[in-house]
C-alpha positions as CSV (number, residue, x, y, z in Angstrom):
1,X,6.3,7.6,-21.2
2,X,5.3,11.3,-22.6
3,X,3.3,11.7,-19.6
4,X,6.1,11.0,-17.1
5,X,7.9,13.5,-18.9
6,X,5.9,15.9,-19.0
7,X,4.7,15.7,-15.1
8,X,8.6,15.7,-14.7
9,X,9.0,19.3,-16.4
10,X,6.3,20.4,-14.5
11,X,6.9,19.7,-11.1
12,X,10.4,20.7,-11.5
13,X,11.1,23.7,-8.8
14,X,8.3,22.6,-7.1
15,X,7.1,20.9,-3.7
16,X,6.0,18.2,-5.6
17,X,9.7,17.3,-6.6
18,X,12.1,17.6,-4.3
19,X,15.8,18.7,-5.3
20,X,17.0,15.8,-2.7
21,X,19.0,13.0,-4.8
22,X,17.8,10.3,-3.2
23,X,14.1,11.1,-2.7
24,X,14.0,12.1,-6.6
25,X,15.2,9.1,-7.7
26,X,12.2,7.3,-5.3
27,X,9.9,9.6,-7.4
28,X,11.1,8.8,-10.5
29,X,11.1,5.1,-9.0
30,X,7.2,5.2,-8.7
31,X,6.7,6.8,-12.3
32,X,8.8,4.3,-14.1
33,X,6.7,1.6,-11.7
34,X,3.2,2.9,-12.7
35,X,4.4,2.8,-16.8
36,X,5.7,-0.7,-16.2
37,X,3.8,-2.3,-13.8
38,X,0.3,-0.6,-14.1
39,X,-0.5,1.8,-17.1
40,X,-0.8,-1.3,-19.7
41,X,-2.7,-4.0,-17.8
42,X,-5.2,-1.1,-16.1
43,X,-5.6,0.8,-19.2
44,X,-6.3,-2.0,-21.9
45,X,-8.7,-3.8,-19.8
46,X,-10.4,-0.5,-18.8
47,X,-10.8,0.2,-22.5
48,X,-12.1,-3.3,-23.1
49,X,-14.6,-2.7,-21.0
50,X,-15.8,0.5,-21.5
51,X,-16.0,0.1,-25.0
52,X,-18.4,-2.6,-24.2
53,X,-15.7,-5.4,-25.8
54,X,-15.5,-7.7,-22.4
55,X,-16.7,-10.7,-23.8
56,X,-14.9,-11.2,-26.7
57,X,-12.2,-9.9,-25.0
58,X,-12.2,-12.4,-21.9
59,X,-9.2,-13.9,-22.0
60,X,-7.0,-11.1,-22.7
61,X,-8.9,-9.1,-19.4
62,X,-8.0,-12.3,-17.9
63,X,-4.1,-12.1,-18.1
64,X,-4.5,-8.5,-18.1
65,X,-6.1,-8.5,-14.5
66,X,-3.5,-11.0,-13.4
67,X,-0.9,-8.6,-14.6
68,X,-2.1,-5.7,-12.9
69,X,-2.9,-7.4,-9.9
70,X,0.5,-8.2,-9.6
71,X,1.5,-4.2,-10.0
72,X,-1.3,-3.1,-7.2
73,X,-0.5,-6.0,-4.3
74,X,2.7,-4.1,-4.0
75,X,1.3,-0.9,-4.2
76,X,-1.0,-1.8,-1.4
77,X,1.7,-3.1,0.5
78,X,4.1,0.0,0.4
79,X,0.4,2.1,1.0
80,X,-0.3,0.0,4.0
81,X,2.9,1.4,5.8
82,X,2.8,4.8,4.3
83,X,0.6,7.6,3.9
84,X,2.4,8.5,0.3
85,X,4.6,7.1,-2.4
86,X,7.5,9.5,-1.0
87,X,8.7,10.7,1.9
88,X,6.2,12.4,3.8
89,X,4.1,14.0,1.8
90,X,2.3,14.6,-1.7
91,X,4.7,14.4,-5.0
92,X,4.6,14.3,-8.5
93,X,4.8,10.0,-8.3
94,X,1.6,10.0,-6.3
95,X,-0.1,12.2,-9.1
96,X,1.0,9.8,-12.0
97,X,0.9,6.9,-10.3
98,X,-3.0,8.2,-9.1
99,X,-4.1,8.6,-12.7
100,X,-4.9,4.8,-14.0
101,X,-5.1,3.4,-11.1
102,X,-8.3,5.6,-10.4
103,X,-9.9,4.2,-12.6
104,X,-8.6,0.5,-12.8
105,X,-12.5,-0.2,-10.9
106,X,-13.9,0.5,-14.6
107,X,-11.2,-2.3,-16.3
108,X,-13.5,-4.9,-13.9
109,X,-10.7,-4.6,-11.3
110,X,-12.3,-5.5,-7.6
111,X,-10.5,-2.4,-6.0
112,X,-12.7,-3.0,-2.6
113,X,-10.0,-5.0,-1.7
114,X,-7.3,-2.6,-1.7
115,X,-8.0,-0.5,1.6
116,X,-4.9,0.8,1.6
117,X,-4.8,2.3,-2.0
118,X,-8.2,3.6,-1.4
119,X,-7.6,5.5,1.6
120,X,-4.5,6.9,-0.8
121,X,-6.9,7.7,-3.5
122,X,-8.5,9.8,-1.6
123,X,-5.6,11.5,-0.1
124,X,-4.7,12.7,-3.5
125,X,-8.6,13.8,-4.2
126,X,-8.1,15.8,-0.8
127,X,-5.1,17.6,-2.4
128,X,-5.3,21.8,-2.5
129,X,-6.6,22.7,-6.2
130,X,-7.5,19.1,-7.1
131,X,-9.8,18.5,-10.2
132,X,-11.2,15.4,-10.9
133,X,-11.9,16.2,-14.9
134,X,-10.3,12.5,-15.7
135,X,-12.6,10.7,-13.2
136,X,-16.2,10.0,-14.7
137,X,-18.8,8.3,-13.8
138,X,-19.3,5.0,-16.0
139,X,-23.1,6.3,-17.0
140,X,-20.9,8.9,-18.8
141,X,-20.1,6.6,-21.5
142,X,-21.6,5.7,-24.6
């Protein structure tokens, strides 16, 4: 949740959150859906994986995918009838909600079938200023 808060502080008197009631609380929406729904099934069987603990760990990737499936249909749903989280364009939700979802592909999620989510993914790599430092390549482990 530190990171919500943080992105929070930062975007505050920016584009990236808007001062509108109503579409805040939609962003706020999105960042309390990606530390709910997402950040715990994506990131625990991404660092199963990586840290080369998939077998052993089979059953708990198992619920794990089933979990975060569950957070990304929706997500692909909402993508599949708009460009971004909120409103019209780019906000603070589509950057938090971006960051595990990125890399839920090295967690052994099949992200090929999310077209929607993909063409979002890289709407937020297309942003002004972007820098991919949390994205690697999975040769860069190890």
């Amino acid at each position: 949740m530190e990171s919500a808060a943080i992105l929070l502080y930062l975007a505050e008197g920016t584009e990236y959150l808007s001062e509108d009631p109503y579409l805040r609380s939609q962003i706020v929406g999105w960042m309390f859906f990606e530390q709910g729904d997402l950040q715990r099934s994506i990131a625990l069987a991404r660092v199963y994986q990586i840290k080369g603990m998939a077998d052993e760990m089979s059953q708990q990737i198992e619920r794990l995918h089933t979990d975060g499936y569950a957070g990304l249909e929706p997500l692909e749903r909402w993508l599949h009838r708009n460009e971004w989280l909120v409103g019209d364009s780019y906000t603070v939700a589509d950057l938090a909600v971006f960051a595990y979802v990125s890399l839920a592909h090295e967690g052994g999620y099949r992200m090929e079938r999310f077209r929607s989510i993909n063409r979002w993914l890289g709407g937020v790599r297309s942003q002004p200023g972007w820098l991919g430092f949390f994205e690697r390549s999975p040769y860069q482990y190890g």
